[in-house]
Backbone as a printed PyTorch tensor [residue, N CA C, xyz], in Angstrom:
tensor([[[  87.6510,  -77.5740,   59.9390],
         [  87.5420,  -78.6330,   60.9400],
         [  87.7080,  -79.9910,   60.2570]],

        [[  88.1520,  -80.9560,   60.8840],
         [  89.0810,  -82.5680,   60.1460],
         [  87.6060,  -83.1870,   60.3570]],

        [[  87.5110,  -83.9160,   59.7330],
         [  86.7440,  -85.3270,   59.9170],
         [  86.1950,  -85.9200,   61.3010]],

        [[  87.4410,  -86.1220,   61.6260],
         [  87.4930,  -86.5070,   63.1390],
         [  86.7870,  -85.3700,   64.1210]],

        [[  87.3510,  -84.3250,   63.8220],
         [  86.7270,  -83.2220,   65.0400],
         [  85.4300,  -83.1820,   64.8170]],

        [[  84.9050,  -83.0200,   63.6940],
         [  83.5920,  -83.0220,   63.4730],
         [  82.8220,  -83.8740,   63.9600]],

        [[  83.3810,  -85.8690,   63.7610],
         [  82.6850,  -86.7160,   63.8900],
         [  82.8650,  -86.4900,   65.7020]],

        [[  83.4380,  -85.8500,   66.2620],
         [  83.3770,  -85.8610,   67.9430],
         [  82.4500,  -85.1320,   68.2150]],

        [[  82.5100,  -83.3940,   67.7450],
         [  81.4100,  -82.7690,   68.2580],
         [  80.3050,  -83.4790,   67.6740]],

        [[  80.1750,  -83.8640,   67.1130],
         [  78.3880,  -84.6450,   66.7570],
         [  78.3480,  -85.4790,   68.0450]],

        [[  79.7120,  -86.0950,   68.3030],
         [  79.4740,  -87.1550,   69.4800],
         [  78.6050,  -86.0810,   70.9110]],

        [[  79.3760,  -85.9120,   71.2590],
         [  79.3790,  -84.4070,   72.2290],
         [  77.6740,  -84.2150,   72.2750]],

        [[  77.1860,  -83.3550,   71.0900],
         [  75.9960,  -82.9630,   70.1190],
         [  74.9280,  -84.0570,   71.2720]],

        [[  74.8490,  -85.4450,   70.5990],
         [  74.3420,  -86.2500,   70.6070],
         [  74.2430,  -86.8230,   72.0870]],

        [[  75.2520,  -86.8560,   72.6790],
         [  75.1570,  -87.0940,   74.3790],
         [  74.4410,  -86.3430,   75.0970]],

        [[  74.5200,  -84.6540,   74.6720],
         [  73.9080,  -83.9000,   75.4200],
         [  72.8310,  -83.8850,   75.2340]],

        [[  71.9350,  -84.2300,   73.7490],
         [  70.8980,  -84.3250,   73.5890],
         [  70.0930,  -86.1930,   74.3560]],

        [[  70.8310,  -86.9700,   74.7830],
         [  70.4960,  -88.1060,   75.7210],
         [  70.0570,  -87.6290,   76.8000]],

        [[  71.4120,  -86.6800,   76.8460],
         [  71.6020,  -86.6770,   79.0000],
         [  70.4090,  -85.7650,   79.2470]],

        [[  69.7710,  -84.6340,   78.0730],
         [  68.6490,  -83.9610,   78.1730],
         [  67.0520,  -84.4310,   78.3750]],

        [[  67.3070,  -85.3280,   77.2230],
         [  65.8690,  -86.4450,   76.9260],
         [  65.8360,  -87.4830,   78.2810]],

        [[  66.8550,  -87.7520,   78.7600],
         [  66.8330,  -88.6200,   80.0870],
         [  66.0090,  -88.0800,   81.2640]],

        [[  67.1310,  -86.5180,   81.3850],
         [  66.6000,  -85.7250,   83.0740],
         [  65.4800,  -85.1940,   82.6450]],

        [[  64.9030,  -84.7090,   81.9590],
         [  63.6640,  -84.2410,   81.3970],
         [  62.5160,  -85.2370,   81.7470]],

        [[  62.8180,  -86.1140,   81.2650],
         [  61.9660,  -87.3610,   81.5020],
         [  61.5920,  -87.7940,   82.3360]],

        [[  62.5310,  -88.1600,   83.7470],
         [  62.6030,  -88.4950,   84.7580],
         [  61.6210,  -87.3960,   85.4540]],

        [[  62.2680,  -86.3710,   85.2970],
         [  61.8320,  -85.1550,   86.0390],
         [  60.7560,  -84.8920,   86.2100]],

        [[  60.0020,  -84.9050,   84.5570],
         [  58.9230,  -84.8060,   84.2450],
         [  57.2530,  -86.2250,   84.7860]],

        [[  58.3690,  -87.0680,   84.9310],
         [  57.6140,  -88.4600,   86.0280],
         [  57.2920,  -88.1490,   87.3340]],

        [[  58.3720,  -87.5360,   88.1270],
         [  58.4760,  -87.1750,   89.5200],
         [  57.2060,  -86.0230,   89.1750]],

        [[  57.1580,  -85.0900,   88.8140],
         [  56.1770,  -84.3610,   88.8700],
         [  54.9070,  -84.7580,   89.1600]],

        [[  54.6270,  -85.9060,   87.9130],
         [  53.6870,  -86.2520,   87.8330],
         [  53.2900,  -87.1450,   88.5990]],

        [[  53.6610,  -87.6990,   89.5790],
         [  53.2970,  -88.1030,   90.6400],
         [  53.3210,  -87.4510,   92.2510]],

        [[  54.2970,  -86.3010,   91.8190],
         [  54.1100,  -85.4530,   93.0430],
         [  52.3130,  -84.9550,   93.0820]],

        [[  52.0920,  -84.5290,   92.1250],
         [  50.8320,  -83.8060,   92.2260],
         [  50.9900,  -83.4940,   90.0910]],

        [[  49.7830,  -83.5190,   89.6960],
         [  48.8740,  -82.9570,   88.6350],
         [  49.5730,  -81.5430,   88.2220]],

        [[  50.5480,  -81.4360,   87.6930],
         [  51.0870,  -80.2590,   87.0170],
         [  50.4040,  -79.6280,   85.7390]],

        [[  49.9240,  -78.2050,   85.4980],
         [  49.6970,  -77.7920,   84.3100],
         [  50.3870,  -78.4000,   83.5600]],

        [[  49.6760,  -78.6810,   81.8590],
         [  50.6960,  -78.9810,   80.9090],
         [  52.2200,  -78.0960,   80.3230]],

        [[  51.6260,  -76.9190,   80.5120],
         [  52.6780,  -75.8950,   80.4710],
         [  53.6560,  -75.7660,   81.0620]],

        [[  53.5660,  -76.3520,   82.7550],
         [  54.5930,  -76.8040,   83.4830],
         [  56.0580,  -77.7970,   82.8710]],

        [[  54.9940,  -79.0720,   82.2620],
         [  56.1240,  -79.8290,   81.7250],
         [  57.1290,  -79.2370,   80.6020]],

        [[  56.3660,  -78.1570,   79.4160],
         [  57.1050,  -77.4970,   78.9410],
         [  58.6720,  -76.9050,   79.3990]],

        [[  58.3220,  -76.4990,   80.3490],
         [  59.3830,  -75.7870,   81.5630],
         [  60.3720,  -76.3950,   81.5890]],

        [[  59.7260,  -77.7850,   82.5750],
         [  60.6060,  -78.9720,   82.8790],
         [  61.3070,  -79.4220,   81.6270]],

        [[  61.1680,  -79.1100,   80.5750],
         [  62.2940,  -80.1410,   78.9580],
         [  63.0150,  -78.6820,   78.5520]],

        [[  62.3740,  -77.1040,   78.8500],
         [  62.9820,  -76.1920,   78.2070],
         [  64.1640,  -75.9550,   79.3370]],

        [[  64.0500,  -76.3230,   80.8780],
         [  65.1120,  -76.3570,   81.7910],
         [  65.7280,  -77.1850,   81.7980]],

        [[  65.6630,  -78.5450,   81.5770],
         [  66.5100,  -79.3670,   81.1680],
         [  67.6340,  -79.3610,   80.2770]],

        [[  66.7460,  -79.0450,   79.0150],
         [  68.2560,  -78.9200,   77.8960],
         [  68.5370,  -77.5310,   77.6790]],

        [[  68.1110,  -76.4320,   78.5470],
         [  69.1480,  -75.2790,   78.5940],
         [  70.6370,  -75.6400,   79.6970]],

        [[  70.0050,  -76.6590,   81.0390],
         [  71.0820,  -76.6350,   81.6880],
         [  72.0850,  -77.8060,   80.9930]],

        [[  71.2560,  -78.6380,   80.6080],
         [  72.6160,  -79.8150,   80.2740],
         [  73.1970,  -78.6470,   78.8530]],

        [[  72.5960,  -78.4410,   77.9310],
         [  73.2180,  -77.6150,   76.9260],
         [  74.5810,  -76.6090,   77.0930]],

        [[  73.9870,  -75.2970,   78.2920],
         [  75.0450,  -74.7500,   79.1570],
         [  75.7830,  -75.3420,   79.4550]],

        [[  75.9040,  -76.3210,   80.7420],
         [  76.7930,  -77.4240,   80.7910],
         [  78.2910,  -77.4630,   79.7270]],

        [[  77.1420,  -78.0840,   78.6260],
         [  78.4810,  -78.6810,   77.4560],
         [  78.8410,  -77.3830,   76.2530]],

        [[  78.3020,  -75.9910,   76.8940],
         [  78.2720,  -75.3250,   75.8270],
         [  79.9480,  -75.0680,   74.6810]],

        [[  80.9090,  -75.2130,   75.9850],
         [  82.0230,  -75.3520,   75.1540],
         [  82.6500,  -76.5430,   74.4210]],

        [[  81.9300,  -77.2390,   74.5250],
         [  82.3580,  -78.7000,   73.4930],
         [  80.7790,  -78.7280,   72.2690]],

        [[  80.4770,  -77.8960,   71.9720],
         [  78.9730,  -78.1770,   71.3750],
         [  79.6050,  -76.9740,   70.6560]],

        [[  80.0190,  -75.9260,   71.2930],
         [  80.0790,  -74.5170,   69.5600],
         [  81.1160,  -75.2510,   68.5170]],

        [[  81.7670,  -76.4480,   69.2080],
         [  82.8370,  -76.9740,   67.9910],
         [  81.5760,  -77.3260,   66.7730]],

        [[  80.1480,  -78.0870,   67.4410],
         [  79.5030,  -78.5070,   66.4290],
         [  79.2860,  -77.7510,   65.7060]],

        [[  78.7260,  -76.5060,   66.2560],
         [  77.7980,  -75.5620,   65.0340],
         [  78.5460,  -75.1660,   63.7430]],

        [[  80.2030,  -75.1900,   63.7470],
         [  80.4160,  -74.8560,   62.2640],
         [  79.9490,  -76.3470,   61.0880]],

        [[  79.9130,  -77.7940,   62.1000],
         [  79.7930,  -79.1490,   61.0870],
         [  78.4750,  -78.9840,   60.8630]],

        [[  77.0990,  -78.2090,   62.0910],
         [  75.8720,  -78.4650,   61.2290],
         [  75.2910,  -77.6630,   60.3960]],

        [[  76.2640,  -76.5280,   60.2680],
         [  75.7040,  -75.5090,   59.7080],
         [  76.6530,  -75.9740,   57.9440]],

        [[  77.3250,  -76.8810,   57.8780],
         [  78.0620,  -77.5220,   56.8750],
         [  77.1030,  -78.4000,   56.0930]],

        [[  76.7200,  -79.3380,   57.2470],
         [  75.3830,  -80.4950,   56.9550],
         [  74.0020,  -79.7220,   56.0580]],

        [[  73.9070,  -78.3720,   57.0510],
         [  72.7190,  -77.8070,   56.2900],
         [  72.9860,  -77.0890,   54.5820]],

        [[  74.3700,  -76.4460,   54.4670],
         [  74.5310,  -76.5020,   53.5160],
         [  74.5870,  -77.2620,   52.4040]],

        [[  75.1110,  -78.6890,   52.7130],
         [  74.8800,  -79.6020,   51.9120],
         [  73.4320,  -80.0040,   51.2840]],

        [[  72.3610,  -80.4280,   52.0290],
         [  71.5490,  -80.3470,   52.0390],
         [  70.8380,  -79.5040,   51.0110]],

        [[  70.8890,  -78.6110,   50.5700],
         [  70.6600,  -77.6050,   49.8980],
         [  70.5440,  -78.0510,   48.1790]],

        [[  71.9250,  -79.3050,   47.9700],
         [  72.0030,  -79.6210,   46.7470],
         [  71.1890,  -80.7530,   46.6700]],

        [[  70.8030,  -81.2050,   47.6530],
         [  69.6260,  -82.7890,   47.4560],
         [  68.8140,  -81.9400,   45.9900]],

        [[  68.1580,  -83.0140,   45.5620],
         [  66.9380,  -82.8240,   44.8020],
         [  65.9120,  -82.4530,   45.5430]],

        [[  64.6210,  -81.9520,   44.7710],
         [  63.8870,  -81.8350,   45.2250],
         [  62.6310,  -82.7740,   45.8150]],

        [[  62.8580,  -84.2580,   45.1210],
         [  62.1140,  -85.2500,   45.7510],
         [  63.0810,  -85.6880,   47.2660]],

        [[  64.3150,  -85.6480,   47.4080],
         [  64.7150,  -85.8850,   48.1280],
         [  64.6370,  -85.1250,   49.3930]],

        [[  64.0810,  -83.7790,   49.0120],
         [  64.4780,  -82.3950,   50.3150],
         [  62.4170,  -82.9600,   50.7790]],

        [[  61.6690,  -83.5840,   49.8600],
         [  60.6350,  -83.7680,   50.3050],
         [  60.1560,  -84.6200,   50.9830]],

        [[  61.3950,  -85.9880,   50.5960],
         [  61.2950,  -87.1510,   51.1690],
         [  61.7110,  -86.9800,   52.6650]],

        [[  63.1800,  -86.6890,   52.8690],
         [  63.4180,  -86.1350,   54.1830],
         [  62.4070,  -85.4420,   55.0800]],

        [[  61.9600,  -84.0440,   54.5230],
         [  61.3390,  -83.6010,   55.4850],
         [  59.8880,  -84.3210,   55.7720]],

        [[  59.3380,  -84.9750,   55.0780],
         [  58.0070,  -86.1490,   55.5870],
         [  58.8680,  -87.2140,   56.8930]],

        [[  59.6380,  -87.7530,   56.6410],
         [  60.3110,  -88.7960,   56.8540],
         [  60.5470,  -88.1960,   58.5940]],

        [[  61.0290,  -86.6540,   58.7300],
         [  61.1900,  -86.2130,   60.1600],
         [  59.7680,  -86.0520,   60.6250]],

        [[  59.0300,  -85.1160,   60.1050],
         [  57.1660,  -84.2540,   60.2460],
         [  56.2450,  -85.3350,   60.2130]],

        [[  56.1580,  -86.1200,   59.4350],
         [  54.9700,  -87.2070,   58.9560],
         [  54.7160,  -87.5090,   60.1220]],

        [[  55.6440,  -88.2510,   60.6920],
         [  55.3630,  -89.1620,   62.5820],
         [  54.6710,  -88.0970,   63.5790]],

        [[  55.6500,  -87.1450,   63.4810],
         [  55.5870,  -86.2850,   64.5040],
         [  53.8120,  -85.3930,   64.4020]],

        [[  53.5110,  -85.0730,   63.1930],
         [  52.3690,  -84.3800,   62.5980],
         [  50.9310,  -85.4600,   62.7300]],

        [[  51.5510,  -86.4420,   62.7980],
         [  50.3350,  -88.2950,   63.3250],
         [  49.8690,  -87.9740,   64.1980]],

        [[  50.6570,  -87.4700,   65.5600],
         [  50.3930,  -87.2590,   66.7380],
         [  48.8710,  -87.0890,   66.7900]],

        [[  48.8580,  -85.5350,   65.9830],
         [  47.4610,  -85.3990,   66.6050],
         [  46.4220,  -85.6290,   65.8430]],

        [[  46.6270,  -86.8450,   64.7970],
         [  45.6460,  -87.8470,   64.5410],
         [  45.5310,  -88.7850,   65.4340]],

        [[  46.4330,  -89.6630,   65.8920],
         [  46.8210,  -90.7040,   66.4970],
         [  47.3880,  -90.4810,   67.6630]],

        [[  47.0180,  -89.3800,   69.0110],
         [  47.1930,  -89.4900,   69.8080],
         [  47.5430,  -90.7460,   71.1210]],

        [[  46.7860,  -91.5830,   70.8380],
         [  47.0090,  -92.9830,   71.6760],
         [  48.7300,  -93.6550,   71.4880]],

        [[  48.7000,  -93.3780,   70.2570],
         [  49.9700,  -93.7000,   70.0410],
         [  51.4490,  -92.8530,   69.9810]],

        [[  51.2160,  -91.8850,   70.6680],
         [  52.1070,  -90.2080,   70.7570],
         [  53.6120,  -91.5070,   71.1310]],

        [[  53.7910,  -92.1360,   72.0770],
         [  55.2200,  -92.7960,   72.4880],
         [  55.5290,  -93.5730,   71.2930]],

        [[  54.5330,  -94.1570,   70.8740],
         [  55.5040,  -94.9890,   69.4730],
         [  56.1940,  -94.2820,   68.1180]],

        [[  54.7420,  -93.2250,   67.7240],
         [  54.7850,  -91.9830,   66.8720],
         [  56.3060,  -90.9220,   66.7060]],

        [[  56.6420,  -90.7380,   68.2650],
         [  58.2440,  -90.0820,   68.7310],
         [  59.1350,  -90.8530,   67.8110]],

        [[  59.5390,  -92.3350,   68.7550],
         [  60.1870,  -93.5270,   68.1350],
         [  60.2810,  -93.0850,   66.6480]],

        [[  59.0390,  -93.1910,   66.3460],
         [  59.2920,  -93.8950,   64.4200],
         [  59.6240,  -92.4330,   63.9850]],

        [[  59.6580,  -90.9140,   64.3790],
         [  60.1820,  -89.8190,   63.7170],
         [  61.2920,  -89.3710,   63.4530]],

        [[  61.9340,  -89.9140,   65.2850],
         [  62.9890,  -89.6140,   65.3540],
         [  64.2220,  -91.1300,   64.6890]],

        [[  63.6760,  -92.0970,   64.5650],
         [  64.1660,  -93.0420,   63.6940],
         [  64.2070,  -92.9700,   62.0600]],

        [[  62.8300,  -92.4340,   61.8350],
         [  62.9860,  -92.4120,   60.0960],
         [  63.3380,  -90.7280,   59.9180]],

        [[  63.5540,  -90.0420,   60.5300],
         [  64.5130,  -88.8020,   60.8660],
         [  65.9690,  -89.1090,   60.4000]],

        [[  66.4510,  -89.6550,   61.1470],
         [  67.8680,  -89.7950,   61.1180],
         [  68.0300,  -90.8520,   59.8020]],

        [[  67.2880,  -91.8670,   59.9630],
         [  67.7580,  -92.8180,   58.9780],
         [  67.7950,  -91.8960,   57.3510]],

        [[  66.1320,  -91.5020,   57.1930],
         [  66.9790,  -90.3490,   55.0140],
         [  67.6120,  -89.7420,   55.7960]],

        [[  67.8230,  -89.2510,   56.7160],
         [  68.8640,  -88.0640,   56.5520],
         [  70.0380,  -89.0040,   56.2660]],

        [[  70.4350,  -89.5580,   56.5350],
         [  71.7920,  -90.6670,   56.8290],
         [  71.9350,  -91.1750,   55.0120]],

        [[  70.7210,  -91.5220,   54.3890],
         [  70.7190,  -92.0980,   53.1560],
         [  71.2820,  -91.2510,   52.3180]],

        [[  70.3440,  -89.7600,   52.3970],
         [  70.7190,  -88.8480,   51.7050],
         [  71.7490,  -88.1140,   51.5110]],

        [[  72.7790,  -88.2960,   52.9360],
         [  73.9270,  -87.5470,   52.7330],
         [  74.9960,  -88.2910,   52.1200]],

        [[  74.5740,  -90.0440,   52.3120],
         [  75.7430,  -90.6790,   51.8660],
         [  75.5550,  -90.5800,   50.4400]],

        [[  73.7590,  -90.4700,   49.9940],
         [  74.0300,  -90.7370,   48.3920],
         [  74.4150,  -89.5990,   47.9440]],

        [[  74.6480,  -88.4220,   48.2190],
         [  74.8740,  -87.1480,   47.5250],
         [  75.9470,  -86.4690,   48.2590]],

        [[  76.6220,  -87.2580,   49.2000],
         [  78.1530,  -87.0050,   49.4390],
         [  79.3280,  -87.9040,   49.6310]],

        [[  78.5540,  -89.1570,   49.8310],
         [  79.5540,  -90.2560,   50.0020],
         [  80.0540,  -90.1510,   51.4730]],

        [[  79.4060,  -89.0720,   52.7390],
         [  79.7190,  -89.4450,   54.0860],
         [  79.1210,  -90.7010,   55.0070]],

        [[  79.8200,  -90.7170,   55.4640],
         [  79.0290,  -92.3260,   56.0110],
         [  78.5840,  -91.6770,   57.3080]],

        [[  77.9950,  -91.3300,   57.9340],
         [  77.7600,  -90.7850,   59.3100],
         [  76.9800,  -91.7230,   60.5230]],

        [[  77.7940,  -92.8040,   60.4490],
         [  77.2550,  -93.9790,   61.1260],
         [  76.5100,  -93.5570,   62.4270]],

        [[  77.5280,  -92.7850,   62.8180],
         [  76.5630,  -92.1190,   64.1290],
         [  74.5960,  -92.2180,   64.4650]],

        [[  74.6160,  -91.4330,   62.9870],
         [  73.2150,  -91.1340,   63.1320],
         [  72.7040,  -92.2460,   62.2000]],

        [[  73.3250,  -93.2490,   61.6770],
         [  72.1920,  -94.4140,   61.2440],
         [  72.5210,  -95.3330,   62.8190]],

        [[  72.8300,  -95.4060,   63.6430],
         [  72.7490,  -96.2090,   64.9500],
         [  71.5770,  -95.4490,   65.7660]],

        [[  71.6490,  -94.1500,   65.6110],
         [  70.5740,  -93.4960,   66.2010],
         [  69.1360,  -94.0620,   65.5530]],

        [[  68.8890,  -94.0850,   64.1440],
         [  67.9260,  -94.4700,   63.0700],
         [  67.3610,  -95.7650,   64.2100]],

        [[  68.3450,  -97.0590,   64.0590],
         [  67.9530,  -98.5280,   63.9680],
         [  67.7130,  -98.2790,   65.6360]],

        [[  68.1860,  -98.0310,   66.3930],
         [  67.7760,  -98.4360,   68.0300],
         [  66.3610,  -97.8080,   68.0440]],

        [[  66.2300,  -96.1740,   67.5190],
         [  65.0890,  -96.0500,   67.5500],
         [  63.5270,  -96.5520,   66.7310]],

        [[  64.1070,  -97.3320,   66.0860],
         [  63.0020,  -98.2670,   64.8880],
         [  63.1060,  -99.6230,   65.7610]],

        [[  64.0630, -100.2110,   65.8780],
         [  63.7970, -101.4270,   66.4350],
         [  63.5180, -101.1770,   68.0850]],

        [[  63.0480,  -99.9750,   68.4340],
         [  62.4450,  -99.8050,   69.6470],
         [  61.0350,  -99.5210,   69.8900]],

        [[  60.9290,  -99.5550,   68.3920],
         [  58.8980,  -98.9600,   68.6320],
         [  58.5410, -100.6620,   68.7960]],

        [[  58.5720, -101.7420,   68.3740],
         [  57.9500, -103.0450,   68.4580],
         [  58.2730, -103.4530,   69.8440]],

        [[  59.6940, -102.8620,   70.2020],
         [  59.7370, -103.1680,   72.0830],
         [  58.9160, -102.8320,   72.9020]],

        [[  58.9070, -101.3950,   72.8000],
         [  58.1480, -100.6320,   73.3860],
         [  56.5880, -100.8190,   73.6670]],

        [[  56.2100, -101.6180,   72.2530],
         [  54.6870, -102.0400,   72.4100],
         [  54.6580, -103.1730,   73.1320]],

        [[  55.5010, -104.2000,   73.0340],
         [  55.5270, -105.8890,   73.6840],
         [  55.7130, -105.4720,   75.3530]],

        [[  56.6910, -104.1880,   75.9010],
         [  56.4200, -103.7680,   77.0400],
         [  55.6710, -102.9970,   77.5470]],

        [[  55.1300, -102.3670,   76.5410],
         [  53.8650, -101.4320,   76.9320],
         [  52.1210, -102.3870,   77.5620]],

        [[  52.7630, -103.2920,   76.8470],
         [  51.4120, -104.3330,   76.2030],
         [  51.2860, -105.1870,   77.6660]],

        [[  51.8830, -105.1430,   78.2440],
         [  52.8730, -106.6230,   79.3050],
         [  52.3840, -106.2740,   80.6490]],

        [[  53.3390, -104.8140,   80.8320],
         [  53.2870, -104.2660,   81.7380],
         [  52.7650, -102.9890,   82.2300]],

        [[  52.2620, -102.0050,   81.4330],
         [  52.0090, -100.8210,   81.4350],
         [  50.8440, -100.1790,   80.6540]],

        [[  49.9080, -100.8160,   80.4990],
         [  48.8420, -100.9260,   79.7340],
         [  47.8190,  -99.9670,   80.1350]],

        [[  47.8490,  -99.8670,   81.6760],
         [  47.2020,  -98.8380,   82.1550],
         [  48.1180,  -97.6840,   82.5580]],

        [[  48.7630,  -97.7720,   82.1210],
         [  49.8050,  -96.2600,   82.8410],
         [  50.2670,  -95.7750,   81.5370]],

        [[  49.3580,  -94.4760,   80.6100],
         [  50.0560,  -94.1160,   79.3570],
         [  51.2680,  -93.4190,   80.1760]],

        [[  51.4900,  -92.6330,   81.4880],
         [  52.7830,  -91.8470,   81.5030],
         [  53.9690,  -92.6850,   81.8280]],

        [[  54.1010,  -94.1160,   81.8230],
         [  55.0450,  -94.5610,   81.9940],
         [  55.5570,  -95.3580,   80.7240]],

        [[  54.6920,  -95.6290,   79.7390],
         [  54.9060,  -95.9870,   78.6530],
         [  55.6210,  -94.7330,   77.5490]],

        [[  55.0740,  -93.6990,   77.9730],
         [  55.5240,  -92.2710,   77.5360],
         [  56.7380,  -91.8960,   77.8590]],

        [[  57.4380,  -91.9830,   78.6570],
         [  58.3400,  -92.3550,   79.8900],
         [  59.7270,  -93.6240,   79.0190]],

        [[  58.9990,  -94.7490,   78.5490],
         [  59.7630,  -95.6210,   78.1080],
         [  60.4020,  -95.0530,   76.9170]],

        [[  59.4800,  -94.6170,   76.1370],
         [  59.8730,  -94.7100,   74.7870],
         [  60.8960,  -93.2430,   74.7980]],

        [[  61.0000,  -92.2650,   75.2380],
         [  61.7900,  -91.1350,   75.6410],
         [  62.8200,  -91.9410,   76.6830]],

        [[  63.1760,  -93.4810,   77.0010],
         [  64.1320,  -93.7710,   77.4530],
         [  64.6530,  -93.8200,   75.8750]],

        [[  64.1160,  -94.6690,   75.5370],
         [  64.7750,  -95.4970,   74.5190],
         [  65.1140,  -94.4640,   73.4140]],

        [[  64.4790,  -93.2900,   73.2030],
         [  65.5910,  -91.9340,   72.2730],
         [  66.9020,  -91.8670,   73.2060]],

        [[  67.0230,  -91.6900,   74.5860],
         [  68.1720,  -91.3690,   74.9510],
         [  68.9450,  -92.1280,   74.4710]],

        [[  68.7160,  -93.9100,   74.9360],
         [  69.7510,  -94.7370,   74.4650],
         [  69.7930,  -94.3560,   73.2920]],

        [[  69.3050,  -94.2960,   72.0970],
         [  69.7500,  -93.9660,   70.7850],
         [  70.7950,  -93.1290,   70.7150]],

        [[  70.4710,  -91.8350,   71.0910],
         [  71.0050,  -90.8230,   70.9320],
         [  72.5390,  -91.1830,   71.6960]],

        [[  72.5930,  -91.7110,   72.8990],
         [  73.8230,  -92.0760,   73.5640],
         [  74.7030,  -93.2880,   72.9910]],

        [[  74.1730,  -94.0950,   72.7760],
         [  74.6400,  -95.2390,   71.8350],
         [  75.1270,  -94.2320,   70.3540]],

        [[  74.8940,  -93.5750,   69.8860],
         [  75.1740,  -92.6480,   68.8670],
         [  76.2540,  -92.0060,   69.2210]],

        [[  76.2270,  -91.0840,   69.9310],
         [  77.2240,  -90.2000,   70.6820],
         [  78.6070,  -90.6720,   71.2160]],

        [[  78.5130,  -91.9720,   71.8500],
         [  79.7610,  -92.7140,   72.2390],
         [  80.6960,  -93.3420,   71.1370]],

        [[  79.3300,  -94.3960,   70.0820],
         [  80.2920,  -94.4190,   68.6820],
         [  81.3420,  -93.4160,   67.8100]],

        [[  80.2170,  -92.2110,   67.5850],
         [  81.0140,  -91.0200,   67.0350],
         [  82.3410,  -90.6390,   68.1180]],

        [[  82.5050,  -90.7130,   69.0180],
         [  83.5920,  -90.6770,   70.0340],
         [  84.5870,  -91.5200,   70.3500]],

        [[  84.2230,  -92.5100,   70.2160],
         [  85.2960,  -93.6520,   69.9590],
         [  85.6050,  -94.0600,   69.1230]],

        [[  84.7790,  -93.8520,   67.6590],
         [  85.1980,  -94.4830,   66.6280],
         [  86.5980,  -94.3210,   66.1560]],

        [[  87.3100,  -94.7850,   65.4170],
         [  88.6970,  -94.5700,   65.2030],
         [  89.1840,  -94.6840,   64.2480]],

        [[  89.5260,  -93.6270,   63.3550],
         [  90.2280,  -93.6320,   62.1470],
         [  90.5640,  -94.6920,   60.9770]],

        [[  90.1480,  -94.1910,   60.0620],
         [  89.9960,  -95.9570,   58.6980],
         [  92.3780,  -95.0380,   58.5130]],

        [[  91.7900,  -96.4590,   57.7310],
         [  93.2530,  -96.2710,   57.2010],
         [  94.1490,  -95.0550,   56.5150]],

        [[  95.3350,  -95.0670,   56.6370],
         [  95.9190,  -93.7350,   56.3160],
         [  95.1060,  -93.0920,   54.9720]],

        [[  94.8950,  -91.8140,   54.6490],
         [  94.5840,  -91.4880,   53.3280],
         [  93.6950,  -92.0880,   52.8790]],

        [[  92.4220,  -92.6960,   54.1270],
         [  91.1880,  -93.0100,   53.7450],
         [  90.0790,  -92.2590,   54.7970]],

        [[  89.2600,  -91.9360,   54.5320],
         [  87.9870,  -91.2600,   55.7010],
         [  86.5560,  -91.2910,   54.9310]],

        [[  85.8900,  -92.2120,   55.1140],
         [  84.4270,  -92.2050,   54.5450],
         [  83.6860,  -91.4400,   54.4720]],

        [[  84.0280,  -90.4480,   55.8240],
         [  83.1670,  -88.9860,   56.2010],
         [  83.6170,  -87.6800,   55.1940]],

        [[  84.7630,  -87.7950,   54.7650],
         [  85.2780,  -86.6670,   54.1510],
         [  84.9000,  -86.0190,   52.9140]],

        [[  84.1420,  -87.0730,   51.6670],
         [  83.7200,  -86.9970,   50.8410],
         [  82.2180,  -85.4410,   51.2360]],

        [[  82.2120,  -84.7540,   50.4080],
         [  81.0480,  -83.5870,   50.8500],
         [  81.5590,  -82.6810,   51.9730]],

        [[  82.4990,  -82.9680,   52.4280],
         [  82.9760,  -82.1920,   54.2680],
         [  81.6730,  -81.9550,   54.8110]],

        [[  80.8210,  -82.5730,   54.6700],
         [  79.8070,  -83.3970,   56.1630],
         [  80.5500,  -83.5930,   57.6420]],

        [[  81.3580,  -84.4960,   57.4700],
         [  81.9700,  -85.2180,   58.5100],
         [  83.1820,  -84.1420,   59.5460]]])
């Protein structure tokens, strides 16, 4: 698979994972104002979500699985401070949670931001791919946890499910703002590709 095809299905990848985190979200609001749903319910509601948007795109998404199953190979040659740094960098936020419950919407933000961002560091320093994609994903979702609080703070102070609500907007935009770049982006100069270095890209 070229550079290019790769850098699309990530696009692809990355939309479907928006258009998922979006209807999920939404969905999961309407509920919660229809009436008091088991928690297990909402489970439902995010595991039906991104099975149908997934289905949906399933034939533009198996192009991905040969690039991430490439990515994961790479991966493999990081060092070992680096395979440790990464995986804190995704878990650390996410594993806060249930210290820092109050803060579960900002906690998302900063995982799925310092997630993508080593991953993004690490592949360029130990392959030379540039995978801009997912450092745009990184920065919207980092420079969205300080939003998120100035609107949380403002307007929504008493409503944790709508603040919960926000910050699972603001992964989609990431993730979609991600997804459209990798899709439009457009070819460096003849007999040049930033992504190609490692076949990451």
């Amino acid at each position: 698979m070229s550079a290019a095809e790769t850098r699309k299905a990530f696009g692809v990848l990355f939309l479907a994972v928006s258009i998922a985190v979006l209807v999920a979200s939404f969905l999961s609001e309407i509920a919660n104002i229809i009436t008091s749903f088991p928690l297990y319910y909402y489970a439902i509601i995010w595991l039906v979500s991104f099975g149908a948007v997934f289905g949906a795109s399933s034939l533009s998404l198996r192009k991905a699985v040969p690039a991430i199953i490439g990515r994961m190979k790479t991966s493999t040659k990081w060092s070992k401070g680096a395979k440790a740094l990464n995986g804190i960098s995704w878990a650390g936020p996410f594993a806060a949670i249930a210290i820092f419950p109050s803060l579960y919407q900002y906690l998302i933000l900063a995982g799925i931001g310092l997630g993508n961002l080593s991953t993004y560091l690490m592949i360029k320093k130990y392959s030379g791919a540039d995978n801009r994609e997912q450092l745009i994903v990184a920065i919207i979702s980092l420079v969205a946890i300080p939003t998120a609080v100035i609107i949380d703070s403002m307007l929504f102070a008493s409503r944790q499910d709508i603040a919960i609500m926000l910050s699972r907007i603001f992964i989609g935009i990431a993730y979609a703002a991600g997804g459209m770049f990798a899709l439009l982006r457009k070819a460096g100069p003849v007999g040049f590709d930033p992504t190609t270095s490692g076949s990451l890209q």
